[in-house]
C-alpha angles and dihedrals in degrees: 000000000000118000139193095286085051089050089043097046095044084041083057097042089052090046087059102038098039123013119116088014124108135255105244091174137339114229125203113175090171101051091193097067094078092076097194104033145030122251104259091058092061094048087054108051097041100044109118100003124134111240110228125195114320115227129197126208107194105304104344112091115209116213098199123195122183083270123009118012125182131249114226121186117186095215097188110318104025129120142145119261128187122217067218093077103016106033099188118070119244125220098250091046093124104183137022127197104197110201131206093262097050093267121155123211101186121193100202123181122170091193096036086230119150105012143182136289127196107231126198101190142003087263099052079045095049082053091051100047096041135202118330140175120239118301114268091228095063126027111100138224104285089040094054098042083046087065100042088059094056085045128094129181129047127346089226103054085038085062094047091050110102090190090058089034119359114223108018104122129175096296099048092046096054094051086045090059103032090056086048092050095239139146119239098228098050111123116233094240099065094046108113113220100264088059090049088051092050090053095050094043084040097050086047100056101041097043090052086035094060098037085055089044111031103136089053112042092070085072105030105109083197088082134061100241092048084077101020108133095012119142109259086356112172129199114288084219100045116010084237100147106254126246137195146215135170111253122158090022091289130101096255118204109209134166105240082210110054093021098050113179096248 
C-alpha cells in the first residue's frame, strides 16, 4: 500500500512534470474513479487552469489549480505516472490530465481502491480529506512525544493511526520500530523516557531517510524492511531470525532479539 515516501515522491514527480503548466483536457476512461462528481464537471472546472504547487498531506496528494484541484488517494494499488517517463497509456490508467505541452499525468490504479475527488475550495478539501493528525514528515520531537503521552494502547496501532500521524502505514511502522528497538505490540503507556526518545528520534529519521532515498531503500538489507517478508531473513543488526505477529491489525515483522516484549 503506498505510504507517505510513495505520495511525497509522486507529489514530487507531478511538481516537476506539471506545476505551473495548463490543463488542455481532463480524461476519465473509468468514470467511477472521480468519487463526488461525474467526468464532464471536472473537465470542466480544470480546463485551462494553471496548476500551482502540489502539496501532499500524509497519503492524500492535492493537485491545486489557481481555483478547484483534485484529491487523489492510492488505496492499495494506486500511484502517478508521466507520458515523460512511459510514453504509451496502460489500461488502469483511471484518469488523465493532458497539459498544454503534450504532457500526460496518468492516475492509474489496478484495484480501484482510494480514488479521486474533485475539490472547489481548501474548505470542501479540508471535509474530504477529514480529520488527521500532523503529518509524519514534519512534527517534531516534543509534538510527537506531546501526543504519546495523551495515547494508550499499542505502539503499533498508535503509529497506523492517521488521526494520531498521518501517513505512517505498515512499512514505515515496522522500520520505526524496528530502529527504536521496539516491539510492535508494547503499549505506550509502559514506554520509559529513553524508549520514547528513541521512537520520536527513530520516526524522524526513517521517515526523512526514505523520502531522500526513496528509489534505493526497497533494496538496502541494511534496513528492516530490505529483508522483511524474505524467506529465512535475519536482523540487519544481529543476525537473530526474524519473527512476526499481527498488531495493529497488520502482520508486523520484528527482530525477538532487538524488539523484547517487554
Amino acid at each position: 500500500m503506498p505510504e507517505l515516501p510513495d505520495v511525497e515522491s509522486a507529489r514530487r514527480s507531478l511538481a516537476r512534470h506539471a506545476e505551473g503548466r495548463r490543463v488542455a483536457r481532463v480524461v476519465i476512461p473509468d468514470r467511477e474513479i472521480v468519487r463526488n462528481a461525474d467526468a464532464r464537471t471536472v473537465d470542466d472546472a480544470l480546463r485551462g487552469r494553471p496548476i500551482l504547487s502540489p502539496e501532499r498531506i500524509g497519503k492524500w496528494l492535492l493537485c491545486w489549480t489557481d481555483e478547484p484541484g483534485l484529491l487523489l488517494h492510492f488505496g492499495m494499488t494506486g500511484e502517478l505516472r508521466s507520458s515523460t517517463d512511459e510514453p504509451a497509456r496502460h489500461r488502469w490508467d483511471r484518469l488523465i490530465l493532458e497539459l498544454d505541452d503534450g504532457t500526460e499525468i496518468r492516475y492509474r490504479n489496478m484495484r480501484r481502491l482510494g480514488g479521486v475527488w474533485l475539490a472547489r475550495t481548501r474548505g470542501e478539501a479540508a471535509e474530504i480529506v477529514g480529520h488527521l493528525g500532523p503529518d509524519a514528515l514534519g512534527i517534531d520531537r516534543d509534538e510527537l512525544l506531546e501526543r504519546l503521552s495523551r495515547r494508550r494502547g499499542g505502539v503499533k496501532a498508535a503509529l497506523l493511526d492517521q488521526m494520531f500521524l498521518a501517513g505512517v502505514g505498515n512499512l514505515l511502522a515496522d522500520e520505526i520500530l524496528w530502529r527504536a528497538r521496539l516491539h510492535p505490540r508494547r503499549r505506550i503507556e509502559t514506554l520509559d523516557p529513553a524508549e520514547r526518545s528513541r521512537l520520536a528520534r527513530a520516526l524522524r529519521s526513517v521517515v526523512r531517510d526514505w523520502v531522500e532515498r526513496y528509489e534505493d531503500v526497497p533494496g538496502l538489507r541494511s534496513w528492516l524492511v530490505g529483508v522483511r517478508g524474505d524467506p529465512g531473513a535475519t536482523c540487519p543488526r544481529c543476525r537473530t531470525v526474524l519473527e512476526r505477529v499481527t498488531a495493529g491489525g497488520r502482520t508486523s515483522w520484528f527482530c525477538p532479539s532487538c524488539q523484547p516484549a517487554t
